[in-house]
C-alpha positions, 0 to 999 in steps of 0.5 A, a space after each residue: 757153131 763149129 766150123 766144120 759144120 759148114 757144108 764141104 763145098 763152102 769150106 772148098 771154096 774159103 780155101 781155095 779163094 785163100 789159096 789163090 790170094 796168097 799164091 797171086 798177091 805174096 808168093 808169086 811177087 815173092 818169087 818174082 824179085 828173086 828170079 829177076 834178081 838171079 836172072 843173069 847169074 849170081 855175078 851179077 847179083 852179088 855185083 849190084 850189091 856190091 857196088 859203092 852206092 848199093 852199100 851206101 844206101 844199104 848203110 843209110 838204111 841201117 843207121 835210119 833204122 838204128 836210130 829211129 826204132 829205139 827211140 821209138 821203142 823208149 817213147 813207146 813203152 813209156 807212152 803205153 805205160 802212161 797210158 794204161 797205167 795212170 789216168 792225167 789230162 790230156 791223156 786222149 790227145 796223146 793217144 790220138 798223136 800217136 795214131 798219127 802217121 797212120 792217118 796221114 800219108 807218107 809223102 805228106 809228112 814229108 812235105 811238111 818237114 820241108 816246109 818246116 826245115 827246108 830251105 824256105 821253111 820255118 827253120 831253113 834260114 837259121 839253119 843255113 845260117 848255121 850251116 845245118 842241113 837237115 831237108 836233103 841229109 841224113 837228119 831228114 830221113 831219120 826224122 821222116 823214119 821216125 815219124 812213120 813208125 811212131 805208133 807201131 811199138 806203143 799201139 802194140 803195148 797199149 792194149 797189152 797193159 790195159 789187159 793186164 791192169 794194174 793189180 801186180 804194180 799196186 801190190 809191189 807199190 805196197 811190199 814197198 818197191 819203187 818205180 824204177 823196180 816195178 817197172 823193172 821186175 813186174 811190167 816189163 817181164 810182162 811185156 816182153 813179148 809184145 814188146 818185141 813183137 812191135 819192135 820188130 814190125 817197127 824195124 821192118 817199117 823203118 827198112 822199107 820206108 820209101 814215100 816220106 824217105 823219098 820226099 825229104 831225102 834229095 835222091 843225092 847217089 851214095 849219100 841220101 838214098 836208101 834201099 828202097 829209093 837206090 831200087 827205084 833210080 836203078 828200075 828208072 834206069 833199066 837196070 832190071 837185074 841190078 834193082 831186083 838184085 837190091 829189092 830182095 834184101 827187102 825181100 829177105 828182110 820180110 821173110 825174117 820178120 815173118 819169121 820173127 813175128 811168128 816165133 814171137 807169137 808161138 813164144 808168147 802162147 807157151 808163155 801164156 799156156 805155161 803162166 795159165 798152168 801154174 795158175 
């Protein structure tokens, strides 16, 4: 049935119930952060975010997310390659790993890399022997950020080959193309959107990680905090302006990536409607 069948009274209220949602739970916080922030005058604002410790953990956060998302995005495409291209053992317990650190909470899987290289860890006594820091340092918070955004390129890729099947790899394997050309020239161009798609959610992720971040990073000033963890010490502190003035970087960087995603989605629809045309 066609929804405008539904009585006007029913279509009234769906809308109005939407409409509410999203003016109490994303506009109004949206619009929140940045009247804080602008509160006492664009001095101040830029003021916070020029500060040595907001620029550190503005760089920090970078490097994170510079590291963790193309790693992530190398495992992931070969994880969903692997996946939905070739049947091998033990194929299900890949694809339960990497649904992973949706399962498990953030903060514990902070714990667990400090159980595992803190002081009193597994590694801890080798590495301070080596003189290696990783609980407490940067090492840490990459690894914390790589860990939450695991699963966001690959589970994109995933169900995207899987629809595609293998047909056009099959075929360029018989015209006599080899791996690195099939992947190259027929799976990749076939992805790229989704890839992108899932790239971008992981960057987003990467940014705004705080619970794992949090657990492994110390909270040492101008060295381990991140954007999220530099907001946090400066509310505590009742720095109001200063901390909104930092959270709406995070702020604009949610409204780029929903408008990334939403230029992604609009792409990959003219390429379907234009791949389905010459068909």
């Amino acid at each position: 049935m066609r929804s405008n069948s539904d009585p006007l009274w029913v279509r009234l209220l769906l809308t109005s119930v939407a409409l509410v949602f999203f003016g109490l739970f994303l506009l109004l916080p949206l619009v929140a952060v940045f009247t804080e922030a602008l509160r006492k005058g664009l001095g101040t604002y830029f003021a916070a975010l020029a500060e040595p410790e907001a620029l550190s953990a503005v760089w920090l956060t970078l490097l994170a997310a510079g590291i963790a998302v193309p790693l992530n995005l190398v495992f992931g495409v070969a994880a969903a390659w692997a996946i939905a291209k070739f049947d091998f053992p033990g194929k299900q317990v890949l694809i339960t790993l990497i649904d992973l650190p949706f399962s498990v909470s953030p903060v514990v899987s902070g714990l667990i890399y400090v159980l595992i290289f803190g002081l009193q860890g597994w590694f801890g006594p080798w590495l301070a022997e080596h003189n290696l820091k990783v609980i407490f340092a940067v090492p840490g918070i990459v690894l914390a950020t790589i860990f939450v955004t695991f699963p966001f390129v690959a589970r994109e890729l995933i169900p995207l080959m899987q629809a595609q099947g293998t047909e056009e790899e099959q075929a360029a394997r018989v015209l006599g193309a080899r791996g690195w050309q099939i992947f190259s020239r027929v799976t990749l161009p076939n992805i790229k959107w989704g890839l992108l798609y899932g790239v971008i959610l992981c960057n987003a992720r990467a940014m705004g990680e705080f619970g794992a971040v949090s657990v492994v990073s110390g909270h040492i000033r101008g060295r381990t905090n991140t954007i999220p963890l530099h907001v946090e010490i400066l509310y505590n502190e009742y720095h109001a302006a200063a901390a909104f003035a930092v959270a709406s970087l995070l702020a604009i960087l949610a409204l780029v990536t929903l408008a990334a995603k939403m230029a992604v989605e609009w792409k990959a629809r003219q390429s379907g409607q234009e791949l389905a045309h010459e068909h």
